[in-house]
C-alpha positions as CSV (number, residue, x, y, z in Angstrom):
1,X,52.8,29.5,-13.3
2,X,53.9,32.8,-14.3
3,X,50.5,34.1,-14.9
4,X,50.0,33.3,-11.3
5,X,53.2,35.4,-10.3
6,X,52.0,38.6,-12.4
7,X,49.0,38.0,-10.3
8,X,50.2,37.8,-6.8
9,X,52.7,40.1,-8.0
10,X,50.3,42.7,-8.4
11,X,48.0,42.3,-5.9
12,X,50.8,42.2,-2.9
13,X,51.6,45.7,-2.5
14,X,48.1,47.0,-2.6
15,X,47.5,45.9,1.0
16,X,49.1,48.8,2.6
17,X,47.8,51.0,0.4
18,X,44.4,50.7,1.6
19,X,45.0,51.5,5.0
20,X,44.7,55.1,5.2
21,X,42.6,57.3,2.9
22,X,45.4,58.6,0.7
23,X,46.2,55.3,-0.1
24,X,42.6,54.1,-0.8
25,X,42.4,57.1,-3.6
26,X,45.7,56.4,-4.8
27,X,44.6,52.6,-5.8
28,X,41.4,54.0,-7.3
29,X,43.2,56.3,-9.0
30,X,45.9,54.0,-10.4
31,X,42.4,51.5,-11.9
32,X,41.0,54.6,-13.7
33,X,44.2,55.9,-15.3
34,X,45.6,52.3,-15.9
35,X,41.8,50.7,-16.6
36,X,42.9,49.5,-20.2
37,X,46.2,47.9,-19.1
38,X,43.9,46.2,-16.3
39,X,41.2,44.9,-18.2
40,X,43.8,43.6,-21.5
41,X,46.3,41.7,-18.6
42,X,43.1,40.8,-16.2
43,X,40.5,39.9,-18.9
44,X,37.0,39.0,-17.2
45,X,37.4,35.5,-18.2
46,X,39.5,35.2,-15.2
47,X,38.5,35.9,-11.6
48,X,41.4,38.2,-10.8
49,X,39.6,41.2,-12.6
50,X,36.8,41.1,-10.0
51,X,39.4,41.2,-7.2
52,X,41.3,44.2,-8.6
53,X,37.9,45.9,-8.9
54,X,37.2,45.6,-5.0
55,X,40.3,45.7,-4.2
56,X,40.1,49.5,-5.4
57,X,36.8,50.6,-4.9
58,X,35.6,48.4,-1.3
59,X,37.4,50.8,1.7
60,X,35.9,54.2,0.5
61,X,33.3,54.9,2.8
62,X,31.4,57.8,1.2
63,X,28.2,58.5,-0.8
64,X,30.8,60.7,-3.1
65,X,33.1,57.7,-4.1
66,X,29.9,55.3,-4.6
67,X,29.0,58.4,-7.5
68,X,32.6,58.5,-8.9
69,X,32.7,54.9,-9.1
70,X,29.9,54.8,-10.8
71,X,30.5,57.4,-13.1
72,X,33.5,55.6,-14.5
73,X,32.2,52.1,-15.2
74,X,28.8,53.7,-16.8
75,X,29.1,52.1,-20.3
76,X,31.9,49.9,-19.6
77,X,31.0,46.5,-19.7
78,X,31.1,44.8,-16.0
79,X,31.0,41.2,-17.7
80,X,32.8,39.1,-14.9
81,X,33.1,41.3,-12.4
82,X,30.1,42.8,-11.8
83,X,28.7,41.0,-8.5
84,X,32.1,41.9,-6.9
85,X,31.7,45.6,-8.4
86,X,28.2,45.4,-6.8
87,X,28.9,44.2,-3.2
88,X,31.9,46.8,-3.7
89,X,29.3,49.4,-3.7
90,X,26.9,48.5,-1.2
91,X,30.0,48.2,1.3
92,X,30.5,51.6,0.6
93,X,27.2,52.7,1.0
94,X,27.1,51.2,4.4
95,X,29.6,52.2,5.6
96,X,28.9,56.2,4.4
97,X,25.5,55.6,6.8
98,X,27.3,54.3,9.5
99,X,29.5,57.5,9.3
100,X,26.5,59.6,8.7
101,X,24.6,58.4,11.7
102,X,27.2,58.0,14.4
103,X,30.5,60.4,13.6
104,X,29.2,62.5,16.2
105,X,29.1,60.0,18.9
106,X,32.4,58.6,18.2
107,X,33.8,61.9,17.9
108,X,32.4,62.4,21.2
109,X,33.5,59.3,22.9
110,X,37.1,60.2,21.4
111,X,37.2,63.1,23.0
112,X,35.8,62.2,26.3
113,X,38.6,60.4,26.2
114,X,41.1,62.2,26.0
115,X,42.0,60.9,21.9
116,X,41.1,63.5,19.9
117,X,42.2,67.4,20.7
118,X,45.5,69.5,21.0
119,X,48.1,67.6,19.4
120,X,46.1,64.4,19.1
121,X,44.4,62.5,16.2
């Protein structure tokens, strides 16, 4: 039962975190300086390590994170999290075309109306 609390425990306050882009670098951040504390308390035996991993990594939404990301787990074993490190990735990949192909549109429509200029977002 405690195991679970460390857990829950340390999963809780990363929610708010990843809700604006300071936050979302923080978290990945945090995984890369702490990776060794992560991977000794989360071993891949248990699921909890895959969760971490997209926890961290799956709201970045550029090509840049996708080669920082994969940067630091070249050479590290992935054992146990891998498809969740994976799916991680191509989320972020997606969502770097989607802002590729249609920031301009939606930068547009924002201003149209009336959300984005002097004062505004």
């Amino acid at each position: 039962m405690s195991h679970f609390h460390f857990h829950l425990g340390y999963l809780t306050p990363t929610g708010r975190l990843r809700t604006h882009p300071e936050g979302i670098r923080a978290l990945w951040t945090f995984a890369k300086d702490n990776w060794g504390t992560l991977i000794q308390k989360l071993p891949a035996s248990l699921s909890m390590l895959g969760t971490v991993v997209q926890i961290v990594t799956n709201n970045f939404s550029s090509l840049d994170a996708v080669e920082d990301i994969e940067a630091f787990f070249h050479g590290k074993s992935t054992r146990g999290f891998n498809q969740g490190l994976a799916q991680s990735l191509d989320a972020i990949r997606a969502k770097a075309s989607w802002v590729e192909r249609d920031a301009a549109d939606v930068r547009r429509w924002l201003t149209e109306k009336g959300f984005l200029g002097k004062g505004k977002l």
